[in-house]
C-alpha positions as a printed Julia matrix, in Angstrom:
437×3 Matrix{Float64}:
  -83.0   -18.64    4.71
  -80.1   -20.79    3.6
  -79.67  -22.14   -0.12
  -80.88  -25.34    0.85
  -84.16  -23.71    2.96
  -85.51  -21.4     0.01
  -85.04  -24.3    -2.47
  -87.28  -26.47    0.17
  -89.45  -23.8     0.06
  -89.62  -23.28   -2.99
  -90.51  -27.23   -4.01
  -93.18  -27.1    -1.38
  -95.06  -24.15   -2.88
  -94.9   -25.75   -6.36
  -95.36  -29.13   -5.72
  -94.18  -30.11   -9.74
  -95.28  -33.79  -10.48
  -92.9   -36.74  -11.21
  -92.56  -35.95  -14.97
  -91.17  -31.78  -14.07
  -87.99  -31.24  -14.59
  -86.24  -28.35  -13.11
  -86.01  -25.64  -16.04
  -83.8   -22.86  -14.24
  -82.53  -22.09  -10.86
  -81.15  -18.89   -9.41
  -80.51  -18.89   -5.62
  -79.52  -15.56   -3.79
  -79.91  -15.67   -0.07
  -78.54  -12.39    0.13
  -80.64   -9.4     2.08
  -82.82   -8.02   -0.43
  -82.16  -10.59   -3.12
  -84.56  -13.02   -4.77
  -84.33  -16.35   -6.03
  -86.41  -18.1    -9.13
  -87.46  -21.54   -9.95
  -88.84  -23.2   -12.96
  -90.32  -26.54  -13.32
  -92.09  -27.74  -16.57
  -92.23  -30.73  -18.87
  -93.32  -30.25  -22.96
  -96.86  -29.0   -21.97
  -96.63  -26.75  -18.51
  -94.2   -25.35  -16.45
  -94.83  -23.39  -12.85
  -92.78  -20.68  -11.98
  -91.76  -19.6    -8.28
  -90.08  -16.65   -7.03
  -88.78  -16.0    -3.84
  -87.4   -13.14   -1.65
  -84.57  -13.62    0.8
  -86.67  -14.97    3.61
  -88.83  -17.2     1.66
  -91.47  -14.7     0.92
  -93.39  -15.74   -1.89
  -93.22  -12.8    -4.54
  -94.98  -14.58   -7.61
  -96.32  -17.93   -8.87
  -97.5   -18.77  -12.02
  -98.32  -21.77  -13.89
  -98.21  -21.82  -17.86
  -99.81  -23.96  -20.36
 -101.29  -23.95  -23.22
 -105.17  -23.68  -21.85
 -106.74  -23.03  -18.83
 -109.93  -24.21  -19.4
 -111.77  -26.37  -17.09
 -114.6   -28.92  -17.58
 -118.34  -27.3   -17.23
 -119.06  -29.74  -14.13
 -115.62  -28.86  -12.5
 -116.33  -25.08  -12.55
 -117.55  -23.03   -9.19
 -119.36  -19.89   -8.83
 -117.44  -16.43   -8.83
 -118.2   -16.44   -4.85
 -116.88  -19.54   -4.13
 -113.3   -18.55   -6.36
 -113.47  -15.4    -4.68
 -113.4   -16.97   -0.9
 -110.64  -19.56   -2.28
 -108.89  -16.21   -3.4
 -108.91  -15.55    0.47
 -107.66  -18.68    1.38
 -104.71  -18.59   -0.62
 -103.89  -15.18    0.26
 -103.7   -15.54    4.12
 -101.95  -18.74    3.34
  -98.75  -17.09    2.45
  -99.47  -13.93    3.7
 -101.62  -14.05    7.01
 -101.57  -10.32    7.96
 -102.75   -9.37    4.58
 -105.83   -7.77    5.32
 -104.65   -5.39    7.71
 -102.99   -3.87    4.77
 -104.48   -4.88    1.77
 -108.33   -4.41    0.94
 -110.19   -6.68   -2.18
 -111.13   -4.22   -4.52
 -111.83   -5.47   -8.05
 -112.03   -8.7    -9.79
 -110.82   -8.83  -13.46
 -111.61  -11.83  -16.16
 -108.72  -12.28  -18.05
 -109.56  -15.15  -20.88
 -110.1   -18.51  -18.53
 -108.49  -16.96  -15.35
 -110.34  -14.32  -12.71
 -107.92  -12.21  -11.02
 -108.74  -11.16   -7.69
 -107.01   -7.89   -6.89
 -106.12   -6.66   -3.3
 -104.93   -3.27   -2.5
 -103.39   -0.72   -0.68
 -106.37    1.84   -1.11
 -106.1     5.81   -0.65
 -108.59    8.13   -1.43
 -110.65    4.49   -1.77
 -108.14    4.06   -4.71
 -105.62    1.69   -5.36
 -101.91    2.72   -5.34
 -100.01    1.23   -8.3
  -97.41   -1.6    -8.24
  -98.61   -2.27   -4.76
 -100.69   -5.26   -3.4
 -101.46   -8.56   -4.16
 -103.32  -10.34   -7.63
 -104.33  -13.73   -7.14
 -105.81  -15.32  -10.47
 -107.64  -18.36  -10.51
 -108.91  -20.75  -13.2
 -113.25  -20.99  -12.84
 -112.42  -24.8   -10.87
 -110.29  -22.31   -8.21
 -107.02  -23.7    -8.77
 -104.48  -21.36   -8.07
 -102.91  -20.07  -11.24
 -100.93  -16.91  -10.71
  -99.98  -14.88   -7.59
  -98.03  -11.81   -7.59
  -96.86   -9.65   -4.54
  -96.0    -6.25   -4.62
  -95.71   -5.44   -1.58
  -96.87   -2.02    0.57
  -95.33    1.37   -0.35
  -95.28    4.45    2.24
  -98.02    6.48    2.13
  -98.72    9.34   -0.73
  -99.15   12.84   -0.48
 -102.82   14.23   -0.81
 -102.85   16.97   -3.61
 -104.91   20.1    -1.83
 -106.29   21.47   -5.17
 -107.14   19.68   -8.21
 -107.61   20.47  -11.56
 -111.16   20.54  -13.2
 -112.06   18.27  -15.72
 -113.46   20.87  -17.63
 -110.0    22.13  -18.21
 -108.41   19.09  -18.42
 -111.07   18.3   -21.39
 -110.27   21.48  -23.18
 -106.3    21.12  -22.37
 -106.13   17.97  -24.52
 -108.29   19.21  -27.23
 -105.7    21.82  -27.65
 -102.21   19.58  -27.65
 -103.56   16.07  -28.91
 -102.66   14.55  -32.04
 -102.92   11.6   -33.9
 -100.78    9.74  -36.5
 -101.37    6.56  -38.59
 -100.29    3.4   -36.96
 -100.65   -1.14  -37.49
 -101.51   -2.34  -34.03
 -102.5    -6.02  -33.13
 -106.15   -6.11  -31.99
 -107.78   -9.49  -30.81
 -105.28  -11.68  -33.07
 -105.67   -9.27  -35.94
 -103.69   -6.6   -37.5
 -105.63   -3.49  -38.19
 -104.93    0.61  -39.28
 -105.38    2.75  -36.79
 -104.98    6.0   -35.24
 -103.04    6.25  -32.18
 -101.88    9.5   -30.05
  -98.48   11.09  -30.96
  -96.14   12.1   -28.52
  -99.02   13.98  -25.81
 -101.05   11.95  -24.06
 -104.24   13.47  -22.26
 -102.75   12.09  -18.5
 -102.21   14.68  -16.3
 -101.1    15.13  -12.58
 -104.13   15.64  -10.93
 -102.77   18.98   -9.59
 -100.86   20.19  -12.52
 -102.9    21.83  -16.21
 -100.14   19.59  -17.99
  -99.95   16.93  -20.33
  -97.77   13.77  -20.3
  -94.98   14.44  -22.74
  -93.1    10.84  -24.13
  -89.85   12.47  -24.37
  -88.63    9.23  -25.41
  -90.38    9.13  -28.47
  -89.66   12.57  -29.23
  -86.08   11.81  -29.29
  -86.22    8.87  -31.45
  -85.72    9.15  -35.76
  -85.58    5.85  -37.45
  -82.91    4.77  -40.83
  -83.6     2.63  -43.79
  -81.54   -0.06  -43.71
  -79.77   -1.52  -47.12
  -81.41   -3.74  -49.33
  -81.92   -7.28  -48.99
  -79.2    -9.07  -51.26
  -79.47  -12.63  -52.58
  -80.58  -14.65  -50.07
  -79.14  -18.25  -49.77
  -81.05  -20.78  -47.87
  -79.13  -21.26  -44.32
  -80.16  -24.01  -41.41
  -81.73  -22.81  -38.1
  -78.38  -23.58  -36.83
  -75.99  -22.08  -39.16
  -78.0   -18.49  -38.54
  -77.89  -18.75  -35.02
  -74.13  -20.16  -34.9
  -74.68  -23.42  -33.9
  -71.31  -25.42  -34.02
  -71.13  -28.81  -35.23
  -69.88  -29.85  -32.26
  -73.31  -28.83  -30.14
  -76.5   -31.0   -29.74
  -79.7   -30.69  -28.76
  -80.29  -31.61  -24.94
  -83.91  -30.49  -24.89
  -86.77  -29.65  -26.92
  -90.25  -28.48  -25.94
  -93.04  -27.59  -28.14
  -96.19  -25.2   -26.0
  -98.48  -22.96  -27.38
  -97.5   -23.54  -31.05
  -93.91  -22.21  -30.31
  -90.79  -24.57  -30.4
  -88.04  -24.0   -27.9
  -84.61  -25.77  -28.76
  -81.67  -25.91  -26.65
  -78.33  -27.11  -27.76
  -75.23  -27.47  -25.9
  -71.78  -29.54  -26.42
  -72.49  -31.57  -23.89
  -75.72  -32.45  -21.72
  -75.82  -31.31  -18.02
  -78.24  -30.55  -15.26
  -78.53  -26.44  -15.73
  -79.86  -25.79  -18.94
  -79.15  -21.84  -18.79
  -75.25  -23.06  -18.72
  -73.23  -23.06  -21.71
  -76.13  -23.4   -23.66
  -78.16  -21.58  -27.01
  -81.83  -21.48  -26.72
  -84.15  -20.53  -29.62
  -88.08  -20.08  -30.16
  -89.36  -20.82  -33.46
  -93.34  -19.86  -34.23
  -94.22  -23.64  -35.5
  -97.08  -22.17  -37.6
  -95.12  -19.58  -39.47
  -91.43  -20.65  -39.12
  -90.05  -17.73  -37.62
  -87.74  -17.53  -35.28
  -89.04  -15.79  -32.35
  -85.87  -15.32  -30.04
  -82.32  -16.92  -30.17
  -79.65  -16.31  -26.64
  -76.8   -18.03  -26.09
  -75.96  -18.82  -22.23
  -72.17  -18.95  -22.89
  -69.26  -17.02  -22.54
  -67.55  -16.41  -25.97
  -64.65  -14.14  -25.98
  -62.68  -13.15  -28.94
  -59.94  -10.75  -30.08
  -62.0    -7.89  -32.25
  -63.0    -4.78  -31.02
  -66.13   -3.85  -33.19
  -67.16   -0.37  -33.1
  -70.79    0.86  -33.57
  -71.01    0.67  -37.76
  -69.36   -2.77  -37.77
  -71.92   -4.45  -34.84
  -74.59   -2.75  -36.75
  -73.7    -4.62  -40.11
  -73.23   -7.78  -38.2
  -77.1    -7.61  -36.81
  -78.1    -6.62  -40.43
  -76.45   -9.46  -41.96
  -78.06  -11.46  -39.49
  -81.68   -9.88  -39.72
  -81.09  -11.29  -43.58
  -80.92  -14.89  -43.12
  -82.87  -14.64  -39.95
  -86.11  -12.64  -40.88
  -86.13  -12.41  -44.56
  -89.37  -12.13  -45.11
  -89.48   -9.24  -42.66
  -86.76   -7.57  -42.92
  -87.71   -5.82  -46.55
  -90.24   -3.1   -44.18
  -87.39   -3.02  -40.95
  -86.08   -0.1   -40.08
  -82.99    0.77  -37.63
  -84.29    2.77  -33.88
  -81.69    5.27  -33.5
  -82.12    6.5   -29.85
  -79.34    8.66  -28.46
  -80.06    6.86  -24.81
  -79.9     3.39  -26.32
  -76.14    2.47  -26.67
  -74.36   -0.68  -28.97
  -73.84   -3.58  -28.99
  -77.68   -3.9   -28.72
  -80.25   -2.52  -31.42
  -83.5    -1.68  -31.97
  -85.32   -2.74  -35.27
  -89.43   -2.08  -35.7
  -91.51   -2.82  -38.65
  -92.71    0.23  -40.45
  -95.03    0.19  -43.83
  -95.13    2.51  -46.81
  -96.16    5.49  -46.11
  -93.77    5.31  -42.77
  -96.85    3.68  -41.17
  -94.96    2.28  -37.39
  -96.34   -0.54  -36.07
  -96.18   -1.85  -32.48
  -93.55   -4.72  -33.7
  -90.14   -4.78  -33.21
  -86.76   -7.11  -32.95
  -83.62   -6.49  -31.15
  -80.65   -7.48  -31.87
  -77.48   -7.72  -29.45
  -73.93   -8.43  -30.68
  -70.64  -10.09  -29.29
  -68.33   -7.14  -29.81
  -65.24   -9.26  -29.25
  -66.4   -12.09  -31.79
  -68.71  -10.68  -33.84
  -71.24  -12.95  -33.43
  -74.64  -12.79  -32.47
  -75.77  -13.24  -28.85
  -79.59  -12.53  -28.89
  -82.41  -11.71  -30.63
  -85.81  -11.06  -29.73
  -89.26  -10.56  -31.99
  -92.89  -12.15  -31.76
  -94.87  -13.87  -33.72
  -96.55  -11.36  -36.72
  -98.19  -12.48  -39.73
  -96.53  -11.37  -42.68
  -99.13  -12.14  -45.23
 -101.41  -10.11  -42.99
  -99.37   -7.09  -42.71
  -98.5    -7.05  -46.29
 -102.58   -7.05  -47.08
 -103.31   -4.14  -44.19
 -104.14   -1.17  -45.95
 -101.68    2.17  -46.3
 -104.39    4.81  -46.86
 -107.52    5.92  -44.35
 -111.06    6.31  -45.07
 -110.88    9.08  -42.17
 -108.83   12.06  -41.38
 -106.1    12.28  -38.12
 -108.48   15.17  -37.52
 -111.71   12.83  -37.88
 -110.4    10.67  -35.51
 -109.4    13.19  -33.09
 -112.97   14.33  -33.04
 -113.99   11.07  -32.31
 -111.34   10.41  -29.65
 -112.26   13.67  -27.99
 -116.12   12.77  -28.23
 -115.5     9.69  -25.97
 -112.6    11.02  -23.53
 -113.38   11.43  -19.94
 -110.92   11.57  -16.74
 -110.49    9.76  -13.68
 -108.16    9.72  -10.85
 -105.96    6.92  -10.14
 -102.75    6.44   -8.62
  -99.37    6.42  -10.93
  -96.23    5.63   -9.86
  -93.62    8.81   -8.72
  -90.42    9.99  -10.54
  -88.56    8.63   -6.99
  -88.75    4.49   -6.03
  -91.83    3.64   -4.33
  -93.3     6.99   -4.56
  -96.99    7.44   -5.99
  -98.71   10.81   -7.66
 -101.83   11.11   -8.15
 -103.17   11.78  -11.52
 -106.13   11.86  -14.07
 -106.01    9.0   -16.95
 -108.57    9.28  -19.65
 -111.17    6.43  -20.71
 -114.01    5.98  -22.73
 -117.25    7.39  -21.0
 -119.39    5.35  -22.63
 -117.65    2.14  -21.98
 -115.56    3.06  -19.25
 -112.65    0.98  -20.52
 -108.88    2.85  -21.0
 -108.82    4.46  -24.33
 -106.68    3.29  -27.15
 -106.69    3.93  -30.52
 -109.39    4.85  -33.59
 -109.96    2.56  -36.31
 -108.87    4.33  -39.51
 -111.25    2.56  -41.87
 -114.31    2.79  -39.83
 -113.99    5.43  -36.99
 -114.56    2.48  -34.28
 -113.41    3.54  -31.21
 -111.08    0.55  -29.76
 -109.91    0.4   -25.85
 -106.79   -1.31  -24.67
 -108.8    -4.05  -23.54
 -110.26   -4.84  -26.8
């Protein structure tokens, strides 16, 4: 398809009402290229992705609810054969590849997932999710597509010696992770996770993590009060051209001048409208200048900037040094006495040539919260190891391969008694929480 085709396409997938405006565009028409498409006024926006030939490879509409009216709703079976409709609707050979397999509740929307099944299991980052709302609107849609078929392991390990495999390398180290909306201490696995290849009496190292040592940054100085624009380097010569407020976070754009494309020499921020925070900052412009900043001088730059921009924060941030992550971008994540991690972190990227700051990116945390989460456990790392090993069971499941495309089979652990993927231990109470908690 031609420019002109996929963007015809595109419009009559989405279908955006009088009041959308177009958000972002990015044509390629290329062989194996994709294009994208946003539409969206201050309260939704629908998102549409296309391959090369017009193949839709995800939709997805966002707002701030998804809830329907009680007398609007259908029953699971009904969703389930609208499901079917919409999937041979853009994709009428489906089924001879793809085979329902599961449907998932995720808050107000049911996914319905079909997939490429081997050993009756399903082969990951392959298939199709279609997720409805309970009237059967069509919400979300992603395609992944079919990927050549795996190799069948001859011999697989027992889970008897899987069990007593982890017992023997798992640990478990203090940790603040987000659990339904609220911050909590818990005990999480180090750098050995109990997933093994289902032919192979071998833990999952995270060699990443093993590689990574964090620094203590320098202490927060005076701190004068600075506008939203005069952090994010806002000229006075810029104004804002749009401004959207969904799900309690404020997007801005500014720009010298108003056009059509607002991802063209434009600044975009996100601002958490019940905290204040600024949430993410990137400008869409080429700035060019004459310095040459090495490593230590970028560094100080996103410091400085960290200051004004997350003071409240920024007192418990400490730097990510990872030898495979290189400048001008860096890693920040929140750690609490006691060099407690949590799961939050802000990056920083820097203009080498002007100094100035070109993105940032955090999410929303509650700093009162934090501050109030306690330091110290009521239970031991080897208390909750017990109870982590009391509840762990294996399955087998398809994981993706070290090559593109390629799958390996493997054994992931879950709770046996709720048959959810385990998480973490609660280190006040012992309570054993999954990942979908």
């Amino acid at each position: 398809m031609n420019h002109h085709q996929l963007k015809e396409r595109a419009l009559a997938i989405a279908k955006p009402s009088k009041s959308f405006q177009i958000m972002f565009e990015e044509i390629n028409a290329q062989p194996g290229e994709e294009s994208l498409f946003i539409w969206g006024d201050n309260q939704e926006s629908i998102k549409v992705q296309l391959d090369y030939d017009g193949t839709l490879k995800s939709y997805f509409i966002s707002k701030e609810s998804y809830e329907v009216p009680v007398d609007k709703e259908i029953s699971q079976e009904e969703r389930y054969k609208l499901a079917e409709q919409f999937l041979l609707q853009y994709y009428p050979n489906a089924l001879a590849d793809f085979t329902f397999y599961k449907v998932e509740p995720i808050d107000e929307i049911e996914q319905f997932h079909y997939g490429q099944l081997v050993m009756d299991l399903p082969l990951a980052n392959a298939g199709i999710i279609i997720g409805l709302d309970k009237a059967g609107n069509l919400v979300e849609l992603m395609h992944m597509g079919k990927l050549s078929e795996p190799e069948i392991p001859k011999k697989l390990v027992g889970k008897k010696a899987l069990y007593e495999n982890a017992k023997k390398h798992i640990r478990m180290r203090l940790a603040i992770a987000e659990i339904a909306g609220q911050l909590r201490l818990i005990y999480e696995l180090d750098d050995v996770y109990p997933v093994y290849q289902a032919d192979i009496l071998e833990p999952v190292i995270n060699e990443q993590r093993c590689n990574i040592h964090y620094e203590i940054l320098p202490s927060l100085g005076a701190n004068f009060s600075r506008s939203l624009e005069d952090i994010i380097g806002v000229s006075s010569g810029m104004q804002i051209i749009d401004e959207i407020t969904s799900n309690n976070v404020k997007r801005i754009v500014w720009a010298e001048k108003k056009g059509e494309d607002l991802y063209e020499d434009t600044v975009h921020a996100r601002i958490d409208m019940n905290t204040g925070q600024l949430l993410s900052m990137t400008w869409f412009k080429e700035r060019q200048g004459n310095l040459q900043l090495n490593e230590k001088e970028a560094l100080q730059n996103a410091v400085t900037f960290l200051q004004h921009a997350a003071p409240e924060m920024y007192p418990y941030l400490q730097l990510e040094v990872d030898k495979n992550r290189q400048y001008p971008r860096f890693m920040f994540r929140l750690i609490k006495a006691q060099n407690i991690k949590t799961h939050f972190m802000v990056s920083v990227t820097i203009n080498c040539s002007t100094g100035d700051v070109e993105s940032f990116h955090g999410r929303p945390i509650d700093m009162e919260q934090f501050e109030h989460v306690p330091s110290v456990p009521a239970i031991s790392a080897q208390q909750a190891k017990n109870i982590f090993l009391a509840h762990l069971d294996f399955r087998l499941e398809w994981g993706m391969g070290n090559a593109i495309g390629s799958s390996v089979l493997r054994y992931d652990c879950y709770d046996k008694k709720t048959g959810k993927v385990l998480g973490y231990i609660d280190a006040l109470d012992g309570t054993v929480i999954t990942f979908q908690d």
